[in-house]
N, C-alpha and C positions, 0 to 999 in steps of 0.2 A: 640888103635893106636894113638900113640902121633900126633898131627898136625892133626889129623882129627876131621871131627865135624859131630855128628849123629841127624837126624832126625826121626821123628818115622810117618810113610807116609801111608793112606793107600791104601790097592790093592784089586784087586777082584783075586779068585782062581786061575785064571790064568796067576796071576803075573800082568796084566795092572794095571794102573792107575786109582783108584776112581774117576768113572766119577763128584762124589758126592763130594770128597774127601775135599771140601772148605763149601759147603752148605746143606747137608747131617748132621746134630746129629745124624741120624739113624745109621750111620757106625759106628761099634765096632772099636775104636782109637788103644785102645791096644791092642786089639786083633789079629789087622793086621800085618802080617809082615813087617820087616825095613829095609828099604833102605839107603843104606851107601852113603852116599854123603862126598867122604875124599880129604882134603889137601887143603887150603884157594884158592889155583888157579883152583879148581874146581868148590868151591862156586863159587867165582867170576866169572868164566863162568857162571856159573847155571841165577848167579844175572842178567848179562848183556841179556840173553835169557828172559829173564822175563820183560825184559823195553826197548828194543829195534828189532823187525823183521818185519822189511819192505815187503810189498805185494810185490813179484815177477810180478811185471805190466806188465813187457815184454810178461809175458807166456799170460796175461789175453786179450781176445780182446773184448772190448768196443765200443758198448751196445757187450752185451752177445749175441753169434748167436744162433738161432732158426729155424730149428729143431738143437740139440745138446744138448749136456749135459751142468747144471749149476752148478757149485762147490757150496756147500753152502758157504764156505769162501769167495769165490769171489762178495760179496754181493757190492753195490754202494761206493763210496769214499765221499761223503759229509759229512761225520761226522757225531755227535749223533745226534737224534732228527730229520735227513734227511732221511739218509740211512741205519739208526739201531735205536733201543734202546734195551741198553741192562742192569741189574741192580744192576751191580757191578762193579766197578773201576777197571782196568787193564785186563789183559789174562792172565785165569788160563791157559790154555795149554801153554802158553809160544813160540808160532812159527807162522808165517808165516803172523801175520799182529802186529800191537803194539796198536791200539784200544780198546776199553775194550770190544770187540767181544769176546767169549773164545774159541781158535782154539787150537788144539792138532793132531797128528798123526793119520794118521789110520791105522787100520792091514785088514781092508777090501779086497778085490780082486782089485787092481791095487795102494793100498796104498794111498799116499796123503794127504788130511788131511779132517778133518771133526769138525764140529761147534759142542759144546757141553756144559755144566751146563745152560741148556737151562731153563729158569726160568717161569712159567707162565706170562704173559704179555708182556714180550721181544717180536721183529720184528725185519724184513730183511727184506731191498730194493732191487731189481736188476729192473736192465735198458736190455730187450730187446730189440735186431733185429730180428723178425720174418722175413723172408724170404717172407713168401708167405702166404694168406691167404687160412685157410686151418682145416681140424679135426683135433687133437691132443689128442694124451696120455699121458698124465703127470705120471712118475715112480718113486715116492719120497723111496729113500736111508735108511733105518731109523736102528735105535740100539737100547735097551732101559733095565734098569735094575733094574726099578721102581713100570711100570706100563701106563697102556695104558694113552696115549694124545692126545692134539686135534690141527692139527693145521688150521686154517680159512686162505683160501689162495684167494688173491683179483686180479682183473686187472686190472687195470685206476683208483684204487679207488671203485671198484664195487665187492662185493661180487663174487665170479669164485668158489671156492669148496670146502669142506670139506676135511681135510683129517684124519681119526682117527690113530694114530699111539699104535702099538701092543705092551705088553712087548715082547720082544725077548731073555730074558734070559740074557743078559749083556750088557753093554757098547759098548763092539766091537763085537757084535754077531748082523750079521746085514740080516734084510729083506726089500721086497721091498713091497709098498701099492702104488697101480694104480688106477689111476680116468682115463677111456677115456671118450671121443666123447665131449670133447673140442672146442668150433671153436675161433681159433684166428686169431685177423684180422693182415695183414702185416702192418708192419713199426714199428715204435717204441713205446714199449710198459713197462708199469711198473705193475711189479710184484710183490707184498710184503705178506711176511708169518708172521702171526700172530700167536703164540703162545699163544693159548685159554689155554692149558695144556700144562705144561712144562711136565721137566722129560724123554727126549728125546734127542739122538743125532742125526745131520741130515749131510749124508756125500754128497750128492747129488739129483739134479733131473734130469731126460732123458727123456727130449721132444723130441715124434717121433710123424712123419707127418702118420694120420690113413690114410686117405683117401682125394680126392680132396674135397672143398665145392663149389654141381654146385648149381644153381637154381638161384631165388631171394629169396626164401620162409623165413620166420621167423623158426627159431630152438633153442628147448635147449639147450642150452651149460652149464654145471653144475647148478650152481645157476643163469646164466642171459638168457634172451632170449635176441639173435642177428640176425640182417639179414643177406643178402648173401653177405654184405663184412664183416661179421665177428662183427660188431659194434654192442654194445648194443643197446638196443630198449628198452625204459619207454615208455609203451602203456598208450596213456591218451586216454578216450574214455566215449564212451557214447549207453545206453541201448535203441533202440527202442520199448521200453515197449506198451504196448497198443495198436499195430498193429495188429499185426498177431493173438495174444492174448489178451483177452479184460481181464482184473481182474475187480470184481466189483469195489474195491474203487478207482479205477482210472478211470471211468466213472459215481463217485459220486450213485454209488447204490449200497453201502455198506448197509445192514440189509436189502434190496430188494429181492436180488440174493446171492447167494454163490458160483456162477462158471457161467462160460459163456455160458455155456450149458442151462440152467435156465433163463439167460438175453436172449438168443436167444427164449426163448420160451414166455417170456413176451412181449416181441419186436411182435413177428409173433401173439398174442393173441389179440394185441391191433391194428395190423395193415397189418398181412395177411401174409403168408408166403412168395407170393410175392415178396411185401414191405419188409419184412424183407431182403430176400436176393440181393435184389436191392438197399438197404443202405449199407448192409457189402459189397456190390463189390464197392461202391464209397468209402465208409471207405477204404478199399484197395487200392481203387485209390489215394487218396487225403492225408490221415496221413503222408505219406512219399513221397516223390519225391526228384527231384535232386537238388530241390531249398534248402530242408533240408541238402541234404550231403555237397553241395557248403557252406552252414553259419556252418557247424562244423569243414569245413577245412581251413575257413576264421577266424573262431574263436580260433583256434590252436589245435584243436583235431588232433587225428593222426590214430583212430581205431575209428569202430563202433563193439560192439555185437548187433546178432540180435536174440532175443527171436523168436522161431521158436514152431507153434503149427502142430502136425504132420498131420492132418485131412485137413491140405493144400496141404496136398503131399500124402497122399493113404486113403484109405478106414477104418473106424474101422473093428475090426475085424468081428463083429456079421452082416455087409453092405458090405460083401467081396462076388460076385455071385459062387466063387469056395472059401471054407474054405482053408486055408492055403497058401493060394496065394493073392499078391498085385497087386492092382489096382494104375495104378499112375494115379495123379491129374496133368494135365501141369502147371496148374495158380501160386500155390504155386514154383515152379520153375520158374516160369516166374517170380515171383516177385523177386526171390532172385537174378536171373539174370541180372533185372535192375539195382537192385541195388547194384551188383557187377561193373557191367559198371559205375555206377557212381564212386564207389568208388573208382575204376582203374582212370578215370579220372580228381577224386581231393587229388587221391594217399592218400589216406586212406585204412587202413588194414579190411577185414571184418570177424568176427569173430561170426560161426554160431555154437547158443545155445541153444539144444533141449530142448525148456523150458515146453512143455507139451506134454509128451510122450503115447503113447498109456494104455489108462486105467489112465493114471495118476501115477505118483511115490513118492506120500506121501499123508498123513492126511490131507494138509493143501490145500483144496479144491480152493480158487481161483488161487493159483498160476499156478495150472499143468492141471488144469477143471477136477480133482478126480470127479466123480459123481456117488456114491454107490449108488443102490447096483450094479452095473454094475461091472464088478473084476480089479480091480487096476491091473497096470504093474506089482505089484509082485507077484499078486494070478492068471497069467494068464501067462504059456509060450507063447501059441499065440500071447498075447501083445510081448514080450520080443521077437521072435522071428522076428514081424510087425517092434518092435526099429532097430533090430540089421538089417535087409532089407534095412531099410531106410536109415542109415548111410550108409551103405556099396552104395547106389543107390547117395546118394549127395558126397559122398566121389568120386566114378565114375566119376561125371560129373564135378570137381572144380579138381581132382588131380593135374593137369598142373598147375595152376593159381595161381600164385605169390603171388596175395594182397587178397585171401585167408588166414586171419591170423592165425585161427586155427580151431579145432571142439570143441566145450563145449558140451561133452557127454550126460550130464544130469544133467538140473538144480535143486538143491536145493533138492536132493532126504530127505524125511525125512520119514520115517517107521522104525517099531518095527520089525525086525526080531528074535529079541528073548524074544517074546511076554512080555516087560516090560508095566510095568505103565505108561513111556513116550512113548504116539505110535508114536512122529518124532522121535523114534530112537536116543535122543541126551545123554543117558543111556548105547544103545548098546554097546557090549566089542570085537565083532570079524568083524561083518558085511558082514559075509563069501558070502550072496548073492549081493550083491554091488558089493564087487571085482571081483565076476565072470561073474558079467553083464558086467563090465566097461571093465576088460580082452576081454570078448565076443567081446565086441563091438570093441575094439583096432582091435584083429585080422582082423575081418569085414573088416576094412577100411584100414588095408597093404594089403589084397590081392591087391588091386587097389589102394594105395595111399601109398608109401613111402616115402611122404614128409612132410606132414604139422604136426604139433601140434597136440598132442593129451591133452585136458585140462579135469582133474578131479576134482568133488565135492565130498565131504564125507558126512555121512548123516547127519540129525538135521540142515537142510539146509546150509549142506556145511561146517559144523562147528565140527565132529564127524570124526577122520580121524582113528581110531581105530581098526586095523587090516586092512584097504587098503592099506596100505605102507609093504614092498620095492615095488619101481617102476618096471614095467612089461614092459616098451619100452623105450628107449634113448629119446625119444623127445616128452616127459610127462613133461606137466604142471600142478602144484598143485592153483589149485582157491578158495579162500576163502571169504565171503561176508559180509560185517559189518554195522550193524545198530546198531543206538541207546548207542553206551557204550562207553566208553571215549574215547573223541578222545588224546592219547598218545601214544610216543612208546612203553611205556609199554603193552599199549592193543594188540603191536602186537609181544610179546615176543613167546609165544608159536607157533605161525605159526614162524617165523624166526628158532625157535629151528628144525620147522619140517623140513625146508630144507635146514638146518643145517644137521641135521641127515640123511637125506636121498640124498642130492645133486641136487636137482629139485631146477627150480625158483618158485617162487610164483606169481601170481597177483591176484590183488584183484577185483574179478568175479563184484561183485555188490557191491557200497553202495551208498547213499544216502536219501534225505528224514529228511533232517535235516537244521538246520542251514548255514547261510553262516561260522560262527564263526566256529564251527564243519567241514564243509568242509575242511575250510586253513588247519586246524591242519590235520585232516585225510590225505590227497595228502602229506603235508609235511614231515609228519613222515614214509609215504608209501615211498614216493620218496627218502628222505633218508635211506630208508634201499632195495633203487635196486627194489623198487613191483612198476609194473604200473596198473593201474588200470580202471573200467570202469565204470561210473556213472547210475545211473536209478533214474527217465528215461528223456528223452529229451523233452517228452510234459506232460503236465496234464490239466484238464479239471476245470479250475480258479483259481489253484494254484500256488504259486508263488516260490514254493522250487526246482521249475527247468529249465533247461535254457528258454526255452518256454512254454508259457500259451495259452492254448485252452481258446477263451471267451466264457462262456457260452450261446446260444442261447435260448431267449424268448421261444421259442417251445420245446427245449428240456427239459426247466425247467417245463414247466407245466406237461409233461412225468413224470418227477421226483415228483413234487409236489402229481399231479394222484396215483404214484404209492406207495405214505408213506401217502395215505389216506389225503390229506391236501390240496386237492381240486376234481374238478368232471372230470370224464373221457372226455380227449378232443376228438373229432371227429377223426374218422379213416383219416382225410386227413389233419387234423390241426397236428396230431401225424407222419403222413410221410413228411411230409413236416417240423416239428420238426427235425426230425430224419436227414435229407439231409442237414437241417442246420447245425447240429453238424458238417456233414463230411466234406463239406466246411469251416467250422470252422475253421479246422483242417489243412487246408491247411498251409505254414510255410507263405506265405503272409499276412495272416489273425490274425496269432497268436501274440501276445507280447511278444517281446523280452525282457532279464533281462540280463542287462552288467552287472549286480552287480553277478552273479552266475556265470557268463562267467570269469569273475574277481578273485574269490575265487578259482576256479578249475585252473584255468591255470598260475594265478600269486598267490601261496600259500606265496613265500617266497617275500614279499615285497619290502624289503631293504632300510625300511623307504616310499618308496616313494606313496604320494598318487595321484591318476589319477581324472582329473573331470568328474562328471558323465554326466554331458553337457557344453554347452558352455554357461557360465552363461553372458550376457553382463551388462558393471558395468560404468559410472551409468544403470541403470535400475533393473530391477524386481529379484531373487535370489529366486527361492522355496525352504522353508526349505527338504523338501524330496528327494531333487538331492543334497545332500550332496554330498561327495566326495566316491571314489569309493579306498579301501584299508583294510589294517587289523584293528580291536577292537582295542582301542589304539591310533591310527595313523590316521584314516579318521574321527573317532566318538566314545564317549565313552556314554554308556547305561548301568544306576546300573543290570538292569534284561535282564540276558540274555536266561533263559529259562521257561517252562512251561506257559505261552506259549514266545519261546525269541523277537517278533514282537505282540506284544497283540493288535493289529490292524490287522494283518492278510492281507494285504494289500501292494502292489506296487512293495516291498523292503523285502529279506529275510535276512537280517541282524535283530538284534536285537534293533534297533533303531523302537521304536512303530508308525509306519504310517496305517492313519485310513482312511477310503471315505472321504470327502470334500464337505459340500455344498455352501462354502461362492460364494459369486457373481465373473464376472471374473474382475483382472485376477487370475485364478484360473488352476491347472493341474488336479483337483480333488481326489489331495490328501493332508491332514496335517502332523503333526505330532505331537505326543500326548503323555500321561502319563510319562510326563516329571518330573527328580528327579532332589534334587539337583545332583550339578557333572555331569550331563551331559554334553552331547557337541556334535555341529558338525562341521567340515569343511568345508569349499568350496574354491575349486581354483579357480580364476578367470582370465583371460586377465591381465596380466600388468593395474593395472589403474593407473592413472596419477597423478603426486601431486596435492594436493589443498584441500579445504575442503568441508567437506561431511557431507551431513545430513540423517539419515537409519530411512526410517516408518517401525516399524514390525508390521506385522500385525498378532494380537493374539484374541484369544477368552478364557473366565475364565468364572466357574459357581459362583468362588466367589474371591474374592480383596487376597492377595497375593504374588502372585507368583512374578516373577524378573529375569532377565538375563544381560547380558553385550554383549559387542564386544570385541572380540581379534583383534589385528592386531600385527601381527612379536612380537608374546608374550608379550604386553600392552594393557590391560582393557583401550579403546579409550573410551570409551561412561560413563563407572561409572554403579553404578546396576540403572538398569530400572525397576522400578513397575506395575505390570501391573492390570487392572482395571477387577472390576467382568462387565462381557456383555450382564449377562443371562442366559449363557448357553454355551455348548462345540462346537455350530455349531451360535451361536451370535458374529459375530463377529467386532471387530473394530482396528482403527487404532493409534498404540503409536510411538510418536517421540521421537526421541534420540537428542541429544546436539549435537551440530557440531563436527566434528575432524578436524584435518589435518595432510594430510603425506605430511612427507617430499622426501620422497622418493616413487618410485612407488610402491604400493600393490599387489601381486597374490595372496592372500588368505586370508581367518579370519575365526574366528570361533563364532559363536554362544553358548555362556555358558551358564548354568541354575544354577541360585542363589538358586531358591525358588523355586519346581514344585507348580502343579495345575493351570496350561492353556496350550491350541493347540498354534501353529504355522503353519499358512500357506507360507508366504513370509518374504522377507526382502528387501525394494526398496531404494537402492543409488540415492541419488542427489547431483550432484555437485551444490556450492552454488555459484559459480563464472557463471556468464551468459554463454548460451552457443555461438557454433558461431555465427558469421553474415551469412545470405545466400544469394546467389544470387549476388555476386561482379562481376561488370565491370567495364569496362575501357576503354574508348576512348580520344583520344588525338586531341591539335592542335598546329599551331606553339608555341612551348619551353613548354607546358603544357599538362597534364595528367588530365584527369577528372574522379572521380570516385565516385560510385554510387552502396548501399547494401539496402537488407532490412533487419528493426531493427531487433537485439534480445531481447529475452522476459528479464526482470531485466537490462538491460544494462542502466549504469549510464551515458557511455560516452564510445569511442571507442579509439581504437590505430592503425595507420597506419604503415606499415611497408613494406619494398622493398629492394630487390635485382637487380642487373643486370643477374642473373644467375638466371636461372632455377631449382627452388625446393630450392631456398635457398641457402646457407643463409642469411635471412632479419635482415635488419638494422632498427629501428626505428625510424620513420624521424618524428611525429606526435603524440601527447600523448591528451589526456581531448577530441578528437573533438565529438562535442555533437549532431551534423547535423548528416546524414546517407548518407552525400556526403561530399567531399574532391578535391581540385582541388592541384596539387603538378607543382608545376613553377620552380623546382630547378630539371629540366632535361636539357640533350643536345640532340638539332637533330640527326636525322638518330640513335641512341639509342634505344635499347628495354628496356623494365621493367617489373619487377614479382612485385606484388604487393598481402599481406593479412592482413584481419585487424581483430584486436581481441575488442569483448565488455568487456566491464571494471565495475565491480561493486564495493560498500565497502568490499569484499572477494577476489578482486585482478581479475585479465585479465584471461581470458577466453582461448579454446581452438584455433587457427586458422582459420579462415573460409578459402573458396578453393580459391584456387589462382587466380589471374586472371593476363593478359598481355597484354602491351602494345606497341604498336610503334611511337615512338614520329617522326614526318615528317619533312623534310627542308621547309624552305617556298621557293613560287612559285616563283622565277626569271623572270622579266621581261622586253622586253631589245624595245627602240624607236629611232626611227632615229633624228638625229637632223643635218641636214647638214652633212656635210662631217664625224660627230659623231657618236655616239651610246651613251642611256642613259641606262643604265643598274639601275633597282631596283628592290629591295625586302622589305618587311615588318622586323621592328625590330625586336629581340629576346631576350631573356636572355642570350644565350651560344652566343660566339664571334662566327662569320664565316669570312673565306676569298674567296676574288674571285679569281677564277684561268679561265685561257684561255689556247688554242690549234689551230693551224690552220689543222688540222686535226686527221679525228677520224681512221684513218685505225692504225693498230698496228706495232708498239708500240706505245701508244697515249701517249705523253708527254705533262704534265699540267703546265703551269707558273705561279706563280701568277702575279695579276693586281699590278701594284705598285701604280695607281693613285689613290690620297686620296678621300675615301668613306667621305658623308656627312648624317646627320641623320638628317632628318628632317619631322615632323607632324608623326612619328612612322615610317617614311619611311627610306630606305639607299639608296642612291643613287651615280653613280658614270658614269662621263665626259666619253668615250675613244674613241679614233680616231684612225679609223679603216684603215683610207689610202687605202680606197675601197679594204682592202684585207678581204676573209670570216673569218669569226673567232666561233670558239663556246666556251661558259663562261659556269661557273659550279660552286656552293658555295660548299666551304669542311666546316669541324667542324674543329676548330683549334687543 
């Protein structure tokens, strides 16, 4: 055909358009049929479709309304990198926007158009208007002629759902894949799909409203948990470990005891059974109270888990007076009850976790109080049936309750059910009886509870999710717990994949037990991928790896001591009386608090900034050990930051080595120690003021050495310091540093280490400029101010200085005076005065001393008759006065002055006036 020009294009069977047809080498070129594209003013159309089609904006209305359908074309207007990326230049379809989005026609059921050469990593923006806060079913459009894809669909930036997309046989052979029970909150909201897997056309989505959201309750909603307006929820929280359940190593009787059961028999062996149960009911009492939920909601917590052992709430089974029937305990409810009321009123979520279930539900005997050969939870339906009672009995009684944040099924189950060599089960490949205890138990708690959270562990504590997935209820939480392994995001790649795969949220049931350095990262890279999480646990018994430290008591330790053979058994009443100490102990008034933990957990992501760990006052005293509070890096740097990462064990859970203390005071009784070079710490301090400074550190060396400097605003002020052998690591003495001076005011410096091998306990500022005067007064007489300080210590000579205004600003009227008194003659009567004076050494004036005020007075007028006269006088002054007169004082008092010439004489003024026997009253002004 002359004048035409042939392309060779290709198609799928059906005559459409290679969805592939640009980025596809898979498609057979020649193979495909041709499409005639003839006569130059065809091209030329063809060409102009290809570089210029404006989005029909009229039709579109922005944000996008919700509940309704969302075009995938219709995605945000900001351009690339906002509201797309896509990765290829221009539109293959050629229609309906000119972006390099690649839209094309659809032949779907209602036509239109549809997004397609969807690439693996491309995204779409939309801008929702939800309507109403409410359920949702998301119904994504899809075609595909490839092979199945993935698309990760987010909302605010958060993780929202998986969606797998199917082949469907072609490009325009289209099905629909639905994710319900969605909750999204009303107003405006941003939507973006992520294309994990290309290889997908998307013609649409249709948001439709499932059902209203009543309650306040926390709920799944695909990958996030939200409350009852629909908002995401990052549970930060914290484990009540050691309450309800004692593990031994957390009451330091680790190689003693192996489960609580065992502790409770040692306890009542050495001091009666009695005694024993009269210490676990004050233990009950005292470990928790509402002074604890008030400093976790003070300190930014938002959730508690509470480790729940079931023998507070019913009978074992073989202590059951009818087999097969429960006995309820009230106390165990009563506890949970207070302490839902607290948590109701410092609006914290409580989140109950059956940490040790009847029989026990793994190998690992302190955690669950396993105690063979008695029959585990798994060798025992009666156990299992006592579990699934129990839920179903506390599911009853919290159903209604809002700040019930969910149920944790079963902690940390770890058994072999298909009798491997690993008996935690962390081997196993189906876990068939897991899933149908946890199913079990789900049902349990719908008959009576159709709202809260259902949260599961997999086994191998938590860590084994192998055969318990797909999920068995809409509002299933998957919990996972991490000790000990790197803290990165890549540690948490395979839990992300799981609810990836599945559509559940994650959070992270338990971790902790580690470092502060390990905490940041862990919260950090958890909260960055949408998981909240909850810490264990909130006390320990003299350790410092969590927010609060139980002190050890003198009686409990000799208990301890008694029972690892390393002393003699103390007396049955030296031992309960031990015992009571503990519980008290334990009380959160009693315990020590650690900002630096509270620090790491709730400010992971720093932002540079570091916070002080007290208020250090400068001049004065700076303990090396209240560094600054902040990230590795940024508050303090330590060559070793593990095995052990505080090799002092002491104060501070950072990796900076702080050890006991016994220099003399002032002391906090702690140092810091096994100091490398490169280290370093921080400290903020107050604004100090210019001038110069002289820093004692006070260090102790076993031998000559070691060396440091001072930073201030990144300059070595001081030069290295040497420091001296003492004798020993607890000998300790005092090294001076060379003067500085800022010129500007100081908040911070840091302490560097040149050279390790010596402690630090302190670092004391002195200004070298004397300090103030104290004690300034001021009293006045005619035209003069008299004033009167006690010396400062170093003061060369003083300087005077005054205002008429109060607080300043002073003038200096006085410089060198050497006396501690001052008399100032260069006032006017009826005048007040501010007056402060600063000591002066060869390092320059001093700080202020306080103010003090004066009022300078007229002198007394006094008037004598002399005949038919009056003599009017008053004592000289320095300031001029004139005399004025009135022949009355009612109002308006009109003052004249005297015009008769004043004479000065013998210090006196004196002045004639003849009254003409009329009364008169005279009055001196200030000129």
């Amino acid at each position: 055909m002359s004048g035409c020009w042939w392309v060779a294009w290709p198609l799928d069977p059906d005559g459409q358009l290679s969805h592939k047809r640009l980025r596809e080498p898979r498609v057979n070129f020649w193979g495909a049929r041709r499409l005639q594209l003839c006569c130059l003013h065809m091209l030329a159309w063809c060409y102009a479709s290809l570089i210029a089609f404006p989005e029909a904006s009229a039709q579109v209305t922005r944000p996008l309304p919700v509940p309704g359908r969302i075009e995938a074309e219709d995605y945000d207007t900001q351009g690339p990198m906002v509201s797309y990326f896509d990765d290829t230049a221009g539109n293959n379809g050629g229609v309906y926007r000119s972006d390099a989005v690649d839209i094309e026609a659809s032949s779907d059921t209602g036509g239109g158009y549809n997004v397609g050469w969807i690439d693996s990593g491309e995204w779409l923006n939309y801008t929702l208007n939800v309507q109403t806060t409410a359920v949702y079913q998301l119904a994504f459009r899809v075609a595909s002629a490839n092979g199945p894809g993935n698309i990760q669909v987010a909302l605010d930036g958060r993780p929202l759902c998986t969606v797998a997309t199917p082949l469907t046989g072609g490009w325009q052979t289209w099905q629909t894949v639905t994710i319900s029970n969605l909750v999204i909150g009303g107003g405006q909201r941003q939507l973006r799909l992520d294309f994990r897997i290309g290889g997908q056309n998307l013609n649409y989505i249709q948001v439709t409203q499932q059902r209203d959201l009543t309650g306040g309750f926390l709920r799944a909603s695909g990958k996030q948990i939200v409350d009852g307006q629909g908002q995401n929820v990052l549970l930060r929280g914290m484990g009540l470990g050691n309450w309800m359940l004692q593990e031994p190593y957390m009451m330091d009787a680790s190689g003693i005891v192996d489960n609580q059961q065992k502790l409770k028999i040692k306890i009542a062996e050495l001091v009666g059974t009695n005694n024993m149960a009269v210490f676990y009911d004050s233990w009950l009492t005292n470990y928790v109270r509402e002074a604890d939920v008030a400093a976790l909601a003070a300190g930014g917590f938002n959730s508690i888990r509470l480790p729940l052992h079931y023998n507070l709430f019913t009978l074992p089974i073989e202590q059951e007076p009818v087999p097969g029937q429960n006995t309820w305990l009230p106390n165990g409810f009563k506890l949970v009850d207070d302490l839902l009321r607290w948590c109701e009123s410092n609006h914290l979520y409580l989140i109950l976790d059956l940490h040790a279930g009847p029989g026990g539900q793994g190998y690992d005997k302190p955690i669950s109080d396993y105690n063979p050969p008695a029959p585990s939870l798994w060798e025992s339906a009666a156990n299992r049936d006592k579990l699934i009672a129990l839920w179903r009995e506390l599911a009853g009684r919290y159903a209604n309750n809002p700040w019930i944040g969910g149920y944790d099924l079963i902690n940390e189950p770890n058994w072999t059910f298909e009798n491997n060599a690993n008996l935690n089960g962390c081997s196993d490949q189906t876990n068939a009886p897991l899933r149908q205890l946890l199913m079990d138990l789900t049902a349990a708690i719908r008959q009576v509870d159709p709202n809260h959270i259902i949260i599961i562990e997999g086994n191998c504590w938590g860590g084994n999710y192998n055969g318990i997935l797909p999920p068995w209820d809409p509002n299933l939480v998957v919990s996972f717990h991490k000790y000990w392994d790197a803290p990165t995001a890549a540690s948490l790649l395979d839990r992300v994949a799981l609810r990836d795969q599945w559509n559940v949220p994650l959070w992270l049931g338990e971790s902790g037990e580690n470092s502060n350095e390990w905490f940041r990262d862990v919260v950090h890279f958890a909260e960055q991928a949408n998981i909240g999480w909850a810490w264990w646990p909130w006390k320990k018994i003299g350790a410092i790896s969590g927010p609060v430290t139980i002190q050890k008591p003198a009686g409990y330790q000799a208990i301890l001591n008694y029972w690892n053979n390393a002393a003699a058994r103390p007396s049955t009443n030296a031992a309960f009386n031990g015992l009571l100490a503990l519980a008290q102990a334990a009380r959160f008034e009693n315990c020590v608090r650690h900002p630096d933990v509270f620090d790491a957990l709730l400010r992971p992501d720093t932002q540079g900034m570091t916070f002080p760990f007290t208020n250090h006052p400068v001049p004065g005293v700076v303990f090396a050990a209240q560094y600054d509070l902040g990230r590795f890096g940024e508050a303090y740097y330590d060559q070793t930051t593990n095995s052990p990462y505080n090799s002092g064990g002491a104060y501070r859970n950072d990796s900076v080595d702080i050890e006991t203390c016994s220099d003399v005071p002032p002391t906090i009784g702690y140092d810091v120690g096994w100091l490398d070079p490169g280290d370093w710490m921080k400290y903020t301090v107050a604004p100090v003021a210019p001038g110069p400074y002289a820093v004692s550190v006070r260090v102790a060396a076993g031998a000559a050495g070691g060396s440091f400097y001072l930073d201030v605003a990144g300059s070595n002020v001081t030069g290295t310091i040497s420091v001296p052998a003492t004798g020993g690591w607890q000998t300790w003495t005092t090294v001076l540093t060379p003067v500085f001076s800022n010129t500007l005011p100081v908040t911070a410096f840091k302490l560097g280490i040149v050279t390790g091998g010596f402690n630090v306990n302190w670092l004391r500022f002195d200004s070298m400029v004397p300090t103030a005067p104290s004690g300034p007064t001021a009293t006045a007489t005619n035209a003069r101010a008299s004033l009167n300080w006690i010396a400062a210590s170093g003061a060369a000579s003083y300087n005077i200085l005054r205002s008429t205004t109060n607080g300043g600003p002073y003038t200096t009227i006085a410089t060198g005076v050497a006396p501690t008194s001052y008399t100032d003659s260069a006032v006017i009567n009826g005048a007040t005065y501010y007056y402060v004076i600063t000591a002066v050494n060869s390092y320059g004036a001093g700080a202020y001393s306080d103010q003090t005020s004066v009022a300078i007075p007229f002198p007394k007028l006094s008037a004598t008759n002399f005949f038919a006269n009056v003599v009017l006088s008053w004592p000289a002054s320095a300031s001029p006065l004139v005399l004025n007169s009135t022949t009355n004082l009612g109002p308006p008092i009109v003052w004249s002055p005297v015009t008769n010439a004043a004479i000065q004489q013998g210090g006196i003024w004196s002045v004639l006036f003849s009254t003409d026997g009329d009364v008169r009253f005279f009055r001196l002004f200030a000129e």
